[in-house]
Each structure stands twice: as structure tokens, then as C-alpha cells.
C-alpha positions as protocol buffer text, in pm:
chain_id: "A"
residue {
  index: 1
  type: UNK
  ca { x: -1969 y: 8253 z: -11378 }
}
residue {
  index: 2
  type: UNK
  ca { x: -1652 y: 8439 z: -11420 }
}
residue {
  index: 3
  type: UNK
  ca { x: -1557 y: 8809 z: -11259 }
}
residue {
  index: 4
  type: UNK
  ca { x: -1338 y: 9035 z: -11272 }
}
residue {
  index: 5
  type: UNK
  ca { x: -1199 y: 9278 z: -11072 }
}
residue {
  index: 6
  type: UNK
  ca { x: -1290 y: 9623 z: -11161 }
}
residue {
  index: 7
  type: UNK
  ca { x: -1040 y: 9913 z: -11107 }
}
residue {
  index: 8
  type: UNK
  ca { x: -1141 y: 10185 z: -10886 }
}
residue {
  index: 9
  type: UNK
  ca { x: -1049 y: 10464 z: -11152 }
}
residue {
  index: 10
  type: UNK
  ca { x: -1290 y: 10275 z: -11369 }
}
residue {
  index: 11
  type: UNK
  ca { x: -1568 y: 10383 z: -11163 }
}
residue {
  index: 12
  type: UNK
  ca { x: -1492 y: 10728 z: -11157 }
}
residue {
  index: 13
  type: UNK
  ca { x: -1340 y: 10864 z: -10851 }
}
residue {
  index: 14
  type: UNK
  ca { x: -1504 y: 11143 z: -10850 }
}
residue {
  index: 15
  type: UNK
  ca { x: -1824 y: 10947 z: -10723 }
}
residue {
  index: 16
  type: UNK
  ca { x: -1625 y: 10777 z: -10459 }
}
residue {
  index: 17
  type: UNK
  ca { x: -1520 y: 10831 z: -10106 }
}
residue {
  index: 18
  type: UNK
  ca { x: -1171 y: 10902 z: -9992 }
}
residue {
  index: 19
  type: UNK
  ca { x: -1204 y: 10629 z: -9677 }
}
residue {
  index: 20
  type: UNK
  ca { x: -1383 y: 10384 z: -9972 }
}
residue {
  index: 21
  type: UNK
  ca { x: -1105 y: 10427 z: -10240 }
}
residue {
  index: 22
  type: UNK
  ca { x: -823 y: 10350 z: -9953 }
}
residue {
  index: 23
  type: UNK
  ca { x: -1031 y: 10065 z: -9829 }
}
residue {
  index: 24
  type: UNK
  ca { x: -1052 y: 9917 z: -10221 }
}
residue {
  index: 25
  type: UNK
  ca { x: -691 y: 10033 z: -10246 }
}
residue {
  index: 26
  type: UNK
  ca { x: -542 y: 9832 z: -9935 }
}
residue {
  index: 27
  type: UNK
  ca { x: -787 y: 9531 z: -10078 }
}
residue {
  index: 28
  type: UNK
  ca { x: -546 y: 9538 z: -10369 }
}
residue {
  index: 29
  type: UNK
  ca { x: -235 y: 9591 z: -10206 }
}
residue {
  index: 30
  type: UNK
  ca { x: -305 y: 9313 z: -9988 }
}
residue {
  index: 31
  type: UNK
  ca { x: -432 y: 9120 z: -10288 }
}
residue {
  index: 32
  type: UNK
  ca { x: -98 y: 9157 z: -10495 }
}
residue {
  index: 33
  type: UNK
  ca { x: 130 y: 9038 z: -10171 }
}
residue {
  index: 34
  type: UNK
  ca { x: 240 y: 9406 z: -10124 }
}
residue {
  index: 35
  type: UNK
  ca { x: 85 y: 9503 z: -9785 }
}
residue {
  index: 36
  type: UNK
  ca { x: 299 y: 9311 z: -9590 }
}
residue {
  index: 37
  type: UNK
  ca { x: 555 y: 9510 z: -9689 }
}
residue {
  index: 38
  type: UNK
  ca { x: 445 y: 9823 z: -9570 }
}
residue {
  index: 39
  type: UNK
  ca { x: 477 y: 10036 z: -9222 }
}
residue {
  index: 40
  type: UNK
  ca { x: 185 y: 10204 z: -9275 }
}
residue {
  index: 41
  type: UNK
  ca { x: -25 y: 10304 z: -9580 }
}
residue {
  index: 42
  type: UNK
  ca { x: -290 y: 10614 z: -9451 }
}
residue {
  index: 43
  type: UNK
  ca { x: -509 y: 10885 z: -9589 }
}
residue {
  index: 44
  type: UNK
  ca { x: -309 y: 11178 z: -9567 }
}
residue {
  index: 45
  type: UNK
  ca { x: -277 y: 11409 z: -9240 }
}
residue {
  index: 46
  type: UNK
  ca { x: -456 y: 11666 z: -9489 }
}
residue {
  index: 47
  type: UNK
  ca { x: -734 y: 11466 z: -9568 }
}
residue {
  index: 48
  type: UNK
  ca { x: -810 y: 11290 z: -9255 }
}
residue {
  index: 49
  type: UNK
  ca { x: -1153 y: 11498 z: -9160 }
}
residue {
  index: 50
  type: UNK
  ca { x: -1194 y: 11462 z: -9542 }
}
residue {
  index: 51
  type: UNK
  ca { x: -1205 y: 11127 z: -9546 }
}
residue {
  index: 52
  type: UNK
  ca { x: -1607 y: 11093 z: -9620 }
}
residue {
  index: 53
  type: UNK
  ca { x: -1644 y: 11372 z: -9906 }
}
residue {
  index: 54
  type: UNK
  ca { x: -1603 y: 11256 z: -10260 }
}
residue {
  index: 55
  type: UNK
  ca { x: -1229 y: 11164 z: -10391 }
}
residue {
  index: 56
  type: UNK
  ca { x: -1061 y: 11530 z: -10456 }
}
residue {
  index: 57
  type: UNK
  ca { x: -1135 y: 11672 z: -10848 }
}
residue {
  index: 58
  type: UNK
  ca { x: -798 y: 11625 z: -11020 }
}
residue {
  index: 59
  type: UNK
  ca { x: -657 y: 11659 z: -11410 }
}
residue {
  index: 60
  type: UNK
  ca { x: -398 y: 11354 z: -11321 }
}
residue {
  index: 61
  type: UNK
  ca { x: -348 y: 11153 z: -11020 }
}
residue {
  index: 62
  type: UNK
  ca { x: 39 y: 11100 z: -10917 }
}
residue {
  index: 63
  type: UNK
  ca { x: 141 y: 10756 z: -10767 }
}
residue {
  index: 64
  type: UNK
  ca { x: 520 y: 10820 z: -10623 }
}
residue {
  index: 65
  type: UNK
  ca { x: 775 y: 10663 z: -10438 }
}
residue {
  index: 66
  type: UNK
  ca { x: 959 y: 10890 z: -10253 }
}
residue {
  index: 67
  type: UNK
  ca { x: 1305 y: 10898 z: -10080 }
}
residue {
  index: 68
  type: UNK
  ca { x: 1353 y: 11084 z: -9802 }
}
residue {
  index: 69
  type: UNK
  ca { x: 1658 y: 11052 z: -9504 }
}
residue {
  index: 70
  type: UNK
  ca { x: 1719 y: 10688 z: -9593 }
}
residue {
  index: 71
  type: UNK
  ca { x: 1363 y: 10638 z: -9589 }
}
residue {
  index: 72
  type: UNK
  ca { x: 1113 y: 10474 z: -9824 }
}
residue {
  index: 73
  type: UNK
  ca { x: 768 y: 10626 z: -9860 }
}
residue {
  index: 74
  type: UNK
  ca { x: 450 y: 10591 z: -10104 }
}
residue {
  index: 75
  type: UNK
  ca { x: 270 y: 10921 z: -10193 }
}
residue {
  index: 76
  type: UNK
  ca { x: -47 y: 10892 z: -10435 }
}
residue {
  index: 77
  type: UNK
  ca { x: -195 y: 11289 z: -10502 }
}
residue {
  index: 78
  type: UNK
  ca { x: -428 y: 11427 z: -10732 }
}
residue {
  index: 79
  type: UNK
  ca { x: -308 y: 11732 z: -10943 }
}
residue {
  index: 80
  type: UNK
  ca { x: -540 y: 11979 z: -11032 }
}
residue {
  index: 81
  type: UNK
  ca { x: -471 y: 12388 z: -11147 }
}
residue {
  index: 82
  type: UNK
  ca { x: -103 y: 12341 z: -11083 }
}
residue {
  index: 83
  type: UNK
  ca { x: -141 y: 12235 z: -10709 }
}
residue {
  index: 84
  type: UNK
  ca { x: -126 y: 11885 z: -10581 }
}
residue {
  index: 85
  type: UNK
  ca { x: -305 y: 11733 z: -10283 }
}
residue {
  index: 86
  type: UNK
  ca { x: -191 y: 11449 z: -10057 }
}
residue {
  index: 87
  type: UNK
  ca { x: -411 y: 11214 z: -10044 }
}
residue {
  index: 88
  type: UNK
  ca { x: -242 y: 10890 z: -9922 }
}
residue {
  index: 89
  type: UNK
  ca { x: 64 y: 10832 z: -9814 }
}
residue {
  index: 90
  type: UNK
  ca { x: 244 y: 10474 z: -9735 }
}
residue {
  index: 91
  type: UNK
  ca { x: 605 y: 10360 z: -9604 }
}
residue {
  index: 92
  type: UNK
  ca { x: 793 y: 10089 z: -9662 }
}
residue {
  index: 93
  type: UNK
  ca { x: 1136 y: 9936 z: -9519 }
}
residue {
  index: 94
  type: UNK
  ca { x: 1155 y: 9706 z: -9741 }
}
residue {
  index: 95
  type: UNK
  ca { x: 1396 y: 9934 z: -10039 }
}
residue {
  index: 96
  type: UNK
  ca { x: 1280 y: 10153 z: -10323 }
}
residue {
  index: 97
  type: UNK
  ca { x: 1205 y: 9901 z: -10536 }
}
residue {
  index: 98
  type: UNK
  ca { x: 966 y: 9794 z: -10340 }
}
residue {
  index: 99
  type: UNK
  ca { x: 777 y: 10149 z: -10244 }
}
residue {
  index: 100
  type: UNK
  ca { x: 806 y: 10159 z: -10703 }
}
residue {
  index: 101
  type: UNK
  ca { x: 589 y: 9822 z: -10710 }
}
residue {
  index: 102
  type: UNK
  ca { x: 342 y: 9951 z: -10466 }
}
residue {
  index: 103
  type: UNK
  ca { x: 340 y: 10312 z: -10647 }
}
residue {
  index: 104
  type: UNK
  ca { x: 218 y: 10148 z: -10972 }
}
residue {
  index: 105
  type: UNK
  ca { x: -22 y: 9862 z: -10799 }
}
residue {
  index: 106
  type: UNK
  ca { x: -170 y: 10170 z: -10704 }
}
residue {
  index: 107
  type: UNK
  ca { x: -160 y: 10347 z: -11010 }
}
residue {
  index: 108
  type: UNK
  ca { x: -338 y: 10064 z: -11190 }
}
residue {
  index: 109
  type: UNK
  ca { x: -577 y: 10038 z: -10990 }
}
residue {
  index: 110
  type: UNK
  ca { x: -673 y: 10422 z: -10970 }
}
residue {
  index: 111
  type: UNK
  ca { x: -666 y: 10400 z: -11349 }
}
residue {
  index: 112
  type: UNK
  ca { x: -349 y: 10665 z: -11349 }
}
């Protein structure tokens, strides 16, 4: 019997929890050889006592990499009535290019 992996925007975030869709997300990250090169990849400061209610209600999900002082980071946010919301953030030292491969393994997999 064949599977296949099923995308976690597939399943409708809105029915999942923040901690669960990070869990799923570092599953895939690890799964396409990109978690080793991260620092860190967390739920956001500003969603940490969040982290068990239902993934954030959003009109588009952003999935970033971000430059900032020489530094490489990963932010994915959901956008919703103009404002956007942190959810996770990662860092890499391995380059840009790298924190753009993770941005869109992520975006895949959230169904961005």
C-alpha cells in the first residue's frame, strides 16, 4: 500500500494547533535535509502561551527569509485585515539561499 504525505495546509489550519503545525513543520524540514541547517526554528515570542489554541485566522500566510545585521532568519506569519502575526520564526548561518529553501519547504507544506 502506497502513502503519501499530506500537507498541513491541506487539512485546514484553522483546525490545527500552533505547537502541532510546528511539530508537522520541523517533521518536514527535517525530512527535506533542511533542519540541520538551522540555529533554531521556534513558535514565535508572540505566540508562545498561544501555542495550544487553533492556528491564527489569516487571508494569506507569508513564508520569508529575512536579512537582518548580517544575519539569516526564517519568518512564516499569517496576514489577516492588514496586520500580520508572527508565528514562527527560524535562523540559519548557513546564507540566504539557504533561509529561501527553508521559506518555501515551508510554504509548501502550509499550502501558501
Amino acid at each position: 500500500m502506497k502513502t503519501t504525505a499530506v500537507k498541513i495546509g491541506e487539512e485546514g489550519l484553522a483546525k490545527r494547533l500552533v505547537k502541532d503545525v510546528h511539530c508537522e513543520l520541523t517533521a518536514a524540514l527535517k525530512g527535506a535535509s533542511l533542519w540541520d541547517s538551522l540555529d533554531y526554528f521556534e513558535i514565535s515570542m508572540g505566540m508562545q502561551k498561544r501555542q495550544d489554541a487553533p492556528f491564527p485566522r489569516f487571508e494569506w500566510l507569508s513564508c520569508a527569509p529575512v536579512t537582518s545585521a548580517g544575519h539569516h532568519y526564517v519568518y512564516i506569519g499569517a496576514v489577516f485585515n492588514g496586520r500580520h502575526n508572527l508565528i514562527f520564526v527560524g535562523k540559519t548561518s548557513k546564507g540566504f539561499e539557504r533561509a529561501c529553501e527553508v521559506a518555501n519547504r515551508c510554504a509548501r507544506e502550509l499550502g501558501a
